[in-house]
N, C-alpha and C positions, 0 to 999 in steps of 0.2 A: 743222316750220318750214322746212327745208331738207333736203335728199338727205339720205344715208348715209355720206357721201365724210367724209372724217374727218383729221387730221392731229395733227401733235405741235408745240404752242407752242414746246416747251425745246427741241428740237432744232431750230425754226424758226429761234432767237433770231439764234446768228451771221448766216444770211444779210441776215435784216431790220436789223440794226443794221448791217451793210454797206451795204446799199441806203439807209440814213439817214444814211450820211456827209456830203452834201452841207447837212445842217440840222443835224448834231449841238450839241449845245450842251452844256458841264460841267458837268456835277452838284454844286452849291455848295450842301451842305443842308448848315444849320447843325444838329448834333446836339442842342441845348437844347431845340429851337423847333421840330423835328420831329414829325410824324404818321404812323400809318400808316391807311388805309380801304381796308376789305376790301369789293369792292361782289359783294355777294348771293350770296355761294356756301353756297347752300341747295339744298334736297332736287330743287325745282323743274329744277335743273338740272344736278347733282354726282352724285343720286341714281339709276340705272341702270333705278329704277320711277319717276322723276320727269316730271313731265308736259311739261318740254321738258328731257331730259335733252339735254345738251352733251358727245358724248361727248370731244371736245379740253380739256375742264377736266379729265380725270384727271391728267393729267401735271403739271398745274399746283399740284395740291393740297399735293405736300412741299414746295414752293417756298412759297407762301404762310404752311404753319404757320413756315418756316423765318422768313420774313419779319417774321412777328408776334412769334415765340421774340424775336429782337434788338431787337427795339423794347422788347417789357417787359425787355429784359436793360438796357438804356441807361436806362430809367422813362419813356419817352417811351407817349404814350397809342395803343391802337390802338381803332380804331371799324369797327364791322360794320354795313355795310348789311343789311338784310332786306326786300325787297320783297313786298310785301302787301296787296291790294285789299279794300276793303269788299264783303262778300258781297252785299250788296243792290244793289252798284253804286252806290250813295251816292256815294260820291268817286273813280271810277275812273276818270270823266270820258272824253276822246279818245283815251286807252289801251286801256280799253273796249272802245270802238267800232272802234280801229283791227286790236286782234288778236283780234275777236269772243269776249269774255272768256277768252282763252286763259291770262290772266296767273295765277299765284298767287294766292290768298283766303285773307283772316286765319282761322288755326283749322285752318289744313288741312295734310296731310304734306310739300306744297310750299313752303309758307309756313317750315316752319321752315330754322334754320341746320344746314349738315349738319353731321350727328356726328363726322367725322372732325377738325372744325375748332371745335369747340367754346370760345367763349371762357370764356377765364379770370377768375376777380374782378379788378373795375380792369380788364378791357374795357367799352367803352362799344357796347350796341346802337341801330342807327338805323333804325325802321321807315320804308318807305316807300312813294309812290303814284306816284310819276313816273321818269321813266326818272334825273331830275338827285336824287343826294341831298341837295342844298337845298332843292328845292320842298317845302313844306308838314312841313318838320320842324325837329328844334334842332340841326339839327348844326353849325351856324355860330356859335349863342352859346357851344357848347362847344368848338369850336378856340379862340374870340375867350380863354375863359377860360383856357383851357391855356397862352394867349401861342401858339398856335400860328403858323407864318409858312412851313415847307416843310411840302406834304401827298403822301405817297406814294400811291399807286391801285394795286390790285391787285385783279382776280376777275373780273366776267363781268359780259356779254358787253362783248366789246372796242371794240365798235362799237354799242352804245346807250348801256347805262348807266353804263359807265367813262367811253366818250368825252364822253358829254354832261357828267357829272359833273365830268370834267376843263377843259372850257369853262367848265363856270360856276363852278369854282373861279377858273380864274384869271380869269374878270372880276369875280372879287372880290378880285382880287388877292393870291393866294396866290401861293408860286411851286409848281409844279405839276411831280412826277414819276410816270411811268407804267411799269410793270415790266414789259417786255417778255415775260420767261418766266415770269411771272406771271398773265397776263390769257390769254384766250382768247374766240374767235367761232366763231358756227356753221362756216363754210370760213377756208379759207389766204389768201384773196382778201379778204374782209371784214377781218380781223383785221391784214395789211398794210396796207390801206385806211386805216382807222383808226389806226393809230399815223402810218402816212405824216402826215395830216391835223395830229396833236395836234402831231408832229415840226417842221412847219414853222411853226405858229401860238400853238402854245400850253402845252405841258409837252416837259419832258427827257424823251427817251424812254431808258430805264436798264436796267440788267440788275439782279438779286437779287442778286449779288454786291456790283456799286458800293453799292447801298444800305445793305447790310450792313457794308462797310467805314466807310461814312461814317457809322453810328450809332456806330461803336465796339464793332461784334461780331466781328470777323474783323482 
């Protein structure tokens, strides 16, 4: 999908939350009303035989179970994306076509969530076909039912399907936070890009820490 060239999200964090000083915004997440969505850290890209493995999501991976640990520590609900095409192409639509069926297929070693990250009973999984995980699934009547009102974002990639995810949360009005050393993109470049974007328009961009604090884990 991209070179070789590689970096480290967590050690990225301070500089980028620097460079986002001029859009920072406070992390006001009510702990009740809290979520967290882990988008697609599956074999497809976690996994080292994975078919677009990412190698910048290693680092990111104790960050995330750490993430999810505090949220069921609070009872706050966490939801896992899993991204997964119809083998026949049935539904895979302009995604399809755009990365000449490169993506993940239900059924297959990519398709699943990786092992290292395994959810727990009382996690909720959310397959999906679009980069956004609202398009064509339930993930909406089940925040609406949790009372959900703050959604956290964590996992991959930082620059499709977190970002878009993260748009179209909040034009649905959610408030929207995005965990910096949490998330990762194929380059350093991409993945700056993308928080810059959500930074000024759309979600808090956060650290694993702030969030942590603010569920009431730390």
């Amino acid at each position: 999908m991209v070179g070789k060239k590689t970096y480290d999200p967590v050690a990225e964090a301070p500089a980028i939350m620097a460079d986002l000083v001029p859009f920072a915004r406070p992390l006001a997440l009510e702990a009740n009303r809290a979520a967290l969505l882990v988008v697609d850290m599956q074999n497809a890209f976690l996994h080292p035989k994975g078919a677009i493995y990412l190698p910048a999501a290693a680092p990111i991976i104790p960050v995330v179970k750490r993430l999810a640990a505090a949220f069921r520590k609070a009872n706050r609900p966490v939801f896992y994306t899993r991204h997964a095409g119809d083998p026949t192409g049935g539904n895979s639509g302009m995604m399809a076509r755009w990365w000449e069926n490169a993506s993940p297929l239900e059924g297959t070693f990519d398709a699943a969530l990786f092992e290292g990250l395994a959810p727990t009973p009382g996690d909720v999984i959310v397959p999906k076909i679009r980069y956004s995980a609202f398009v064509a699934t339930d993930l909406e009547p089940r925040l609406r039912q949790a009372g959900v009102v703050d959604l956290v974002l964590a996992g991959v990639m930082t620059n499709l399907c977190v970002e878009t995810t993260a748009r179209d949360a909040f034009m649905r009005d959610y408030r929207v936070a995005v965990v910096v050393d949490g998330c990762a993109a194929p380059t350093l470049a991409m993945h700056r890009a993308a928080l810059l974007n959500l930074a000024y328009g759309f979600a808090v961009v956060t650290t694993a820490a702030a969030v942590e604090a603010a569920v009431g884990a730390k």
